[in-house]
One Martini backbone bead per residue (centre of mass of N, CA, C, O) as a GRO file, in nm:
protein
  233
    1UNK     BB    1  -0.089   0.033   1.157
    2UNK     BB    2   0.150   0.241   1.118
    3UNK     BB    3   0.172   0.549   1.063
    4UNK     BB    4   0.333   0.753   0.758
    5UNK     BB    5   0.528   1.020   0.797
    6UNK     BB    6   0.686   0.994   0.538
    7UNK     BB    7   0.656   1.241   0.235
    8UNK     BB    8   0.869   1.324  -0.014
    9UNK     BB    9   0.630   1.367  -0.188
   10UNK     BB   10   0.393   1.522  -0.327
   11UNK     BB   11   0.054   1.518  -0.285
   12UNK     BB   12  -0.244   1.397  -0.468
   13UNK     BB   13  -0.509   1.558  -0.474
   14UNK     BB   14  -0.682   1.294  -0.489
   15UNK     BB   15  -0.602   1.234  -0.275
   16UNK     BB   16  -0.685   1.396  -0.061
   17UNK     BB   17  -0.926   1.426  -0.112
   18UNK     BB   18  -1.014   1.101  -0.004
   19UNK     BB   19  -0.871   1.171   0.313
   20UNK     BB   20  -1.101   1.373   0.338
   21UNK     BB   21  -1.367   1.201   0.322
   22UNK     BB   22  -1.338   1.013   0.493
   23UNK     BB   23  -1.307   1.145   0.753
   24UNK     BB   24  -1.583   1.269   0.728
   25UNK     BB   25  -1.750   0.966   0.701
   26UNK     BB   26  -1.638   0.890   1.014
   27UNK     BB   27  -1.763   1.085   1.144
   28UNK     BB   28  -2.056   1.050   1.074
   29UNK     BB   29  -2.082   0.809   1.163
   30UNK     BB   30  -2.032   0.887   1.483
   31UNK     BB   31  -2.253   1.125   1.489
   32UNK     BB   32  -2.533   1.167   1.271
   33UNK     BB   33  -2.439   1.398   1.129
   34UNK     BB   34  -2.479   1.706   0.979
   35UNK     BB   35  -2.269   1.923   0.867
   36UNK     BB   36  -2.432   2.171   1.038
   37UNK     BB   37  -2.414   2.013   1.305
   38UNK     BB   38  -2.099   2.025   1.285
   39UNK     BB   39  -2.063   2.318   1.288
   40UNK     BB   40  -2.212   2.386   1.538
   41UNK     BB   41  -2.041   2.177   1.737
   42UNK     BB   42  -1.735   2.301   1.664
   43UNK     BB   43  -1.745   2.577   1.608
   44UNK     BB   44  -1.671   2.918   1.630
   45UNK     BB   45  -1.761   3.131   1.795
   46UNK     BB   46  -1.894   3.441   1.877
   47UNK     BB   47  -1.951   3.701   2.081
   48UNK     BB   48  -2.253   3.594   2.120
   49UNK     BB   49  -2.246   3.268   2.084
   50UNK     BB   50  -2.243   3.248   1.782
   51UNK     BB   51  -2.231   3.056   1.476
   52UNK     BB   52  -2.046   3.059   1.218
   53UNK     BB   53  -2.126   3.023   0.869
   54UNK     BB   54  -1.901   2.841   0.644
   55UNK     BB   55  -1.932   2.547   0.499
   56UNK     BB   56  -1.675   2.357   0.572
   57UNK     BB   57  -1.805   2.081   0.579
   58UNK     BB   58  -1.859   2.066   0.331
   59UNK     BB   59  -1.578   2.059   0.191
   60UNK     BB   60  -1.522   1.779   0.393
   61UNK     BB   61  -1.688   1.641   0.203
   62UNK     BB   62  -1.582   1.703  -0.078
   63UNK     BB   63  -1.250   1.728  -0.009
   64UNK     BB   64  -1.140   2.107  -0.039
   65UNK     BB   65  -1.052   2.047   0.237
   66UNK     BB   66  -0.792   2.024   0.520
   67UNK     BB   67  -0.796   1.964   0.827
   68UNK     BB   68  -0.672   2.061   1.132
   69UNK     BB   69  -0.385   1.993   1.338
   70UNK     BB   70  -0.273   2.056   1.632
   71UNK     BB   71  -0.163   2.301   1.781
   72UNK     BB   72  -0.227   2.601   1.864
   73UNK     BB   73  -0.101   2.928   1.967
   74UNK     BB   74  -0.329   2.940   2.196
   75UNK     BB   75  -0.357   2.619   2.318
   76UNK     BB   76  -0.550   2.522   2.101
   77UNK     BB   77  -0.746   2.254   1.953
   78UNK     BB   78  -0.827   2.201   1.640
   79UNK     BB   79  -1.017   2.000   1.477
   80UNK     BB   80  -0.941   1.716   1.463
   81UNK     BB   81  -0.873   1.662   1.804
   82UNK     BB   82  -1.147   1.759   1.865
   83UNK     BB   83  -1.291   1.518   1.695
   84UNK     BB   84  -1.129   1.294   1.856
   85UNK     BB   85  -1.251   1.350   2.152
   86UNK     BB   86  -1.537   1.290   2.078
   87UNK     BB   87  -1.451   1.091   1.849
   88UNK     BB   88  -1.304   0.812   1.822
   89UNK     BB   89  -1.105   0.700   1.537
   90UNK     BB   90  -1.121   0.955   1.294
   91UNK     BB   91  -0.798   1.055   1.294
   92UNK     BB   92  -0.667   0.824   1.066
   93UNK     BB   93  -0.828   0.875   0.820
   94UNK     BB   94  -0.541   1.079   0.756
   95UNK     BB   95  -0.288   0.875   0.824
   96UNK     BB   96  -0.298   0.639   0.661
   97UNK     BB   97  -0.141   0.462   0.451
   98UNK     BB   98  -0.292   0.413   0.202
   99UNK     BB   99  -0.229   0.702   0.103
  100UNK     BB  100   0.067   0.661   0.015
  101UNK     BB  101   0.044   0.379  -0.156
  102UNK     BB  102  -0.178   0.487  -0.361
  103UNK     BB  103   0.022   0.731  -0.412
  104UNK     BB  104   0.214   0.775  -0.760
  105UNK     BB  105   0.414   0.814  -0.596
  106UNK     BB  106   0.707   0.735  -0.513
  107UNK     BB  107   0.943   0.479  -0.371
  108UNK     BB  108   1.159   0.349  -0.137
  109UNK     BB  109   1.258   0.083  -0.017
  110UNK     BB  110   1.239   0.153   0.276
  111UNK     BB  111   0.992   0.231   0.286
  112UNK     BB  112   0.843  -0.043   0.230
  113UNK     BB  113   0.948  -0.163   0.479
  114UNK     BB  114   0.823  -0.038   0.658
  115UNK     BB  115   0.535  -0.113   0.581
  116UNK     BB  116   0.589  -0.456   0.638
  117UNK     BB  117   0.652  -0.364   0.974
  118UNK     BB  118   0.349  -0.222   1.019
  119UNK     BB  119   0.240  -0.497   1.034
  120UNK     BB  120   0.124  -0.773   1.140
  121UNK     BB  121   0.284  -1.014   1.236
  122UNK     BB  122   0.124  -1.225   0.995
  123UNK     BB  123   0.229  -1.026   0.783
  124UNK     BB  124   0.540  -0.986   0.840
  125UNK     BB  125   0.619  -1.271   0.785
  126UNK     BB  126   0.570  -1.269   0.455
  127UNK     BB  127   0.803  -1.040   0.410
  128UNK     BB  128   1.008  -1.104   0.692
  129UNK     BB  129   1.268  -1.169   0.863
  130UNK     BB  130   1.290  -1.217   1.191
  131UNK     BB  131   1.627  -1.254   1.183
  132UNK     BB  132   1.645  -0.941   1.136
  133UNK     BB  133   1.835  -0.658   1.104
  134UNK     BB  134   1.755  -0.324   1.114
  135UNK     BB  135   2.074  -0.273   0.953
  136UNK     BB  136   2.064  -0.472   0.719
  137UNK     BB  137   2.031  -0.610   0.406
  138UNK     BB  138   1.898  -0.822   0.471
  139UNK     BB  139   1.500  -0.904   0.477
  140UNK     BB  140   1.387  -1.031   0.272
  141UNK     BB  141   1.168  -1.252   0.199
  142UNK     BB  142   1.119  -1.523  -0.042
  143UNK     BB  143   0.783  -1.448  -0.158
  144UNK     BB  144   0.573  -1.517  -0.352
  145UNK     BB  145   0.298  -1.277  -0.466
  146UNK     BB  146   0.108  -1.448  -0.497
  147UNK     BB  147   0.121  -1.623  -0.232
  148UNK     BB  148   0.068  -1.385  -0.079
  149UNK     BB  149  -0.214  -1.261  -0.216
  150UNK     BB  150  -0.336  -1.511  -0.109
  151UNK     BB  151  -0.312  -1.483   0.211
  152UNK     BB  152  -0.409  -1.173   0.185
  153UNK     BB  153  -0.734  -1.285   0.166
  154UNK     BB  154  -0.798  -1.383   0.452
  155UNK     BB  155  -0.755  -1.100   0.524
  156UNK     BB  156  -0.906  -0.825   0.666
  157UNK     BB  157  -0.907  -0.535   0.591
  158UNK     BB  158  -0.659  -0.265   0.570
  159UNK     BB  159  -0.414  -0.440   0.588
  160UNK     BB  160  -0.413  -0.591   0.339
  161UNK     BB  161  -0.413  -0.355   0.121
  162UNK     BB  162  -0.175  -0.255   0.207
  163UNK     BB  163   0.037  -0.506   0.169
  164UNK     BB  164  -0.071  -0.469  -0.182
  165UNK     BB  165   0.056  -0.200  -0.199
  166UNK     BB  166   0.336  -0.242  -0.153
  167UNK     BB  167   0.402  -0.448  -0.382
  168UNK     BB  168   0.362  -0.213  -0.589
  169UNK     BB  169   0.606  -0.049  -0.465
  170UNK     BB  170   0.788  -0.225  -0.507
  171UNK     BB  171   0.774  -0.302  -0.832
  172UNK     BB  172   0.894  -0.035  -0.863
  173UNK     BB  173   1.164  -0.069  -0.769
  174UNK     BB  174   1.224  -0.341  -0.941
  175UNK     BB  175   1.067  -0.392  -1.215
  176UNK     BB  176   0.785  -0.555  -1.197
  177UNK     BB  177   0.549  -0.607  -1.468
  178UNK     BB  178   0.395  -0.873  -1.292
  179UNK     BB  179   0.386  -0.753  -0.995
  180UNK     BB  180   0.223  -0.466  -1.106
  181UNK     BB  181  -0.052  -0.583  -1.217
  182UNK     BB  182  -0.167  -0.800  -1.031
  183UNK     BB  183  -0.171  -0.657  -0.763
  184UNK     BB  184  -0.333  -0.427  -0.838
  185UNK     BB  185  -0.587  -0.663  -0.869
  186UNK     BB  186  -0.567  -0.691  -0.618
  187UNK     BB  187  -0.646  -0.442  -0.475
  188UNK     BB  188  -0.941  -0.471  -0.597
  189UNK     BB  189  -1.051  -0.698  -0.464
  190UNK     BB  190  -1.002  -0.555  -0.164
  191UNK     BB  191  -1.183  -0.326  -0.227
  192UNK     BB  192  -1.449  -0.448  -0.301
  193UNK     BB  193  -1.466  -0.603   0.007
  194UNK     BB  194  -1.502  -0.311   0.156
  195UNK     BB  195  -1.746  -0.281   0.104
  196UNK     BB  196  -1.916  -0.532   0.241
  197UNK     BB  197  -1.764  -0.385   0.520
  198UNK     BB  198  -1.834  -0.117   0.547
  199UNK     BB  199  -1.528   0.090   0.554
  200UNK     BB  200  -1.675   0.255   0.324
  201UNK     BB  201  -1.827   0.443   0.074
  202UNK     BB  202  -1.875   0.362  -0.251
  203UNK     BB  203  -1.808   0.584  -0.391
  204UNK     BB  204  -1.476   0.598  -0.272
  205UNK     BB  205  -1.418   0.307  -0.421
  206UNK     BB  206  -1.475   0.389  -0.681
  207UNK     BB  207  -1.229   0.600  -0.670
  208UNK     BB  208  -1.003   0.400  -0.611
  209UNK     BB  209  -1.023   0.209  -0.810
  210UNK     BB  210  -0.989   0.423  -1.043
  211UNK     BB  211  -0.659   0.514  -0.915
  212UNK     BB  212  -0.585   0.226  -1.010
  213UNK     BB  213  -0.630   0.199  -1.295
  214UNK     BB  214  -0.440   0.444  -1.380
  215UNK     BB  215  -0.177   0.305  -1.293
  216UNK     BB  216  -0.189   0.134  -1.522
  217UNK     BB  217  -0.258   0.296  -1.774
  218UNK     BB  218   0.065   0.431  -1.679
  219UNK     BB  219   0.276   0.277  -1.687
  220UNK     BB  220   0.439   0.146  -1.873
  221UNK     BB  221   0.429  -0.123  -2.072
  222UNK     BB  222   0.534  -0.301  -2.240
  223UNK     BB  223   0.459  -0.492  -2.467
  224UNK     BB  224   0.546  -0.783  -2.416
  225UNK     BB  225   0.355  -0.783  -2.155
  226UNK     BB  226   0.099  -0.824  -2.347
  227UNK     BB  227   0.125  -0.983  -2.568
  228UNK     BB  228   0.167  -1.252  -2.380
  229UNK     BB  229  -0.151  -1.218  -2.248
  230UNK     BB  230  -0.286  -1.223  -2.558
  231UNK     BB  231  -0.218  -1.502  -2.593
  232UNK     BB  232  -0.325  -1.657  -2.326
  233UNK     BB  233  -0.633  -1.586  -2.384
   0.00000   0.00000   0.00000
C-alpha cells in the first residue's frame, strides 16, 4: 500500500511518537545494533574524526525527536536516507497509511477512497468497483462492513489493518456508530494479531490498541446505540 502523501490536518503528538519509535525499532532489528552504536555508525563526525555522543538515537528510542528525511542543502542525504541505504526497508516505517489512518484527526471522503485504491488488488475489490471511473461520481462497492472485516481477517499484515481503520474513517464520514464502533474492535483484533508476528515490539501493540480504545472512548455515542447495546448483551 502506497504511503498516504496528504495530510492536511496537524498529527496527533502520540502518532509522531508511535511512529517515531517503530522507525526506530525497525532499524534496531535490522541492524542488532544499540541506539550508542548506531549513533557511532551514523553520527557526523567532528574535525578529528571522531562522534560527537548526542543521545539522539535514545531520543528515537523514546520517540521524542522525529529524524529528518530528504536531501540536506549540501547535497548530502539526512539520517532517514541514510539509514534506508544501509538498511532497505526500514523508512516506510515513518510513512505507513497505518499513522494517517490510526491518528484521530478527521479524514474527508476523497481521502478514504484514496486509502481503499492504494490497497492490494484483492483487498481493492471489496471495497471499490473496478469499472469505476477515476473522476466518477459512484466508487464504493456496496459491501456490508461486517462482510468486509470477515474477509480481511483472512488477510495478514499490515494492509488488512489499514483496511479496517479505512473503514473506521469512512464510518466517520457517513455517521455511522455502529460501523465505527465495531471496525474499531475489529481493529483491535488485528493489533492483537500483529503480536504474533512481530511485526511490532508488544509495547508499541500495546499503545496502538490503547490509542484505538480512547478512539471509542471519545467518540460521543448516542446514548440510544449504548443502550441498545446493553439491551441485547
Amino acid at each position: 500500500m502506497n504511503p498516504i502523501a496528504i495530510y492536511p490536518y496537524k498529527e496527533d503528538p502520540e502518532i509522531r511518537k508511535m511512529r517515531v519509535q517503530a522507525w526506530f525499532w525497525a532499524v534496531a532489528q535490522a541492524s542488532k545494533l544499540t541506539p550508542r552504536e548506531l549513533e557511532k555508525k551514523f553520527g557526523e563526525p567532528k574535525c578529528d574524526g571522531k562522534v560527537k555522543r548526542s543521545c539522539m538515537w535514545d531520543k528515537y528510542r523514546r520517540g521524542e525527536v522525529a529524524p529528518r528525511s530528504g536531501p540536506r542543502p549540501d547535497g548530502g542525504l539526512n539520517l532517514v536516507d541514510r539509514v534506508e541505504a544501509t538498511y532497505p526497508g526500514t523508512a516506510k516505517w515513518l510513512t505507513l497509511p497505518l499513522w494517517r489512518l490510526l491518528d484521530k484527526a478527521p479524514m474527508e471522503m476523497s481521502e478514504v477512497r484514496r486509502c481503499y485504491e492504494g490497497l492490494p488488488n484483492l483487498m481493492r475489490q471489496i471495497f471499490i468497483y473496478t469499472q469505476a471511473e477515476p473522476s466518477g461520481l459512484f466508487w464504493r462497492r456496496d459491501t456490508d462492513y461486517e462482510d468486509a472485516c470477515d474477509l480481511l481477517l483472512r488477510f495478514g499484515g499490515l494492509d488488512g489493518l489499514n483496511a479496517v481503520l479505512a473503514l473506521v474513517k469512512e464510518a466517520e464520514v457517513i455517521q455511522d456508530q455502529y460501523q465505527h464502533q465495531d471496525c474499531v474492535q475489529k481493529a483491535g483484533e488485528y493489533l492483537a494479531r500483529l503480536a504474533y508476528q512481530v511485526l511490532l515490539p508488544d509495547t508499541l501493540i500495546d499503545k496502538l490498541s490503547n490509542y484505538l480504545v480512547q478512539r471509542v472512548a471519545s467518540a460521543g455515542y448516542f446514548f440510544e446505540l449504548q443502550d441498545e447495546e446493553s439491551e441485547g448483551a
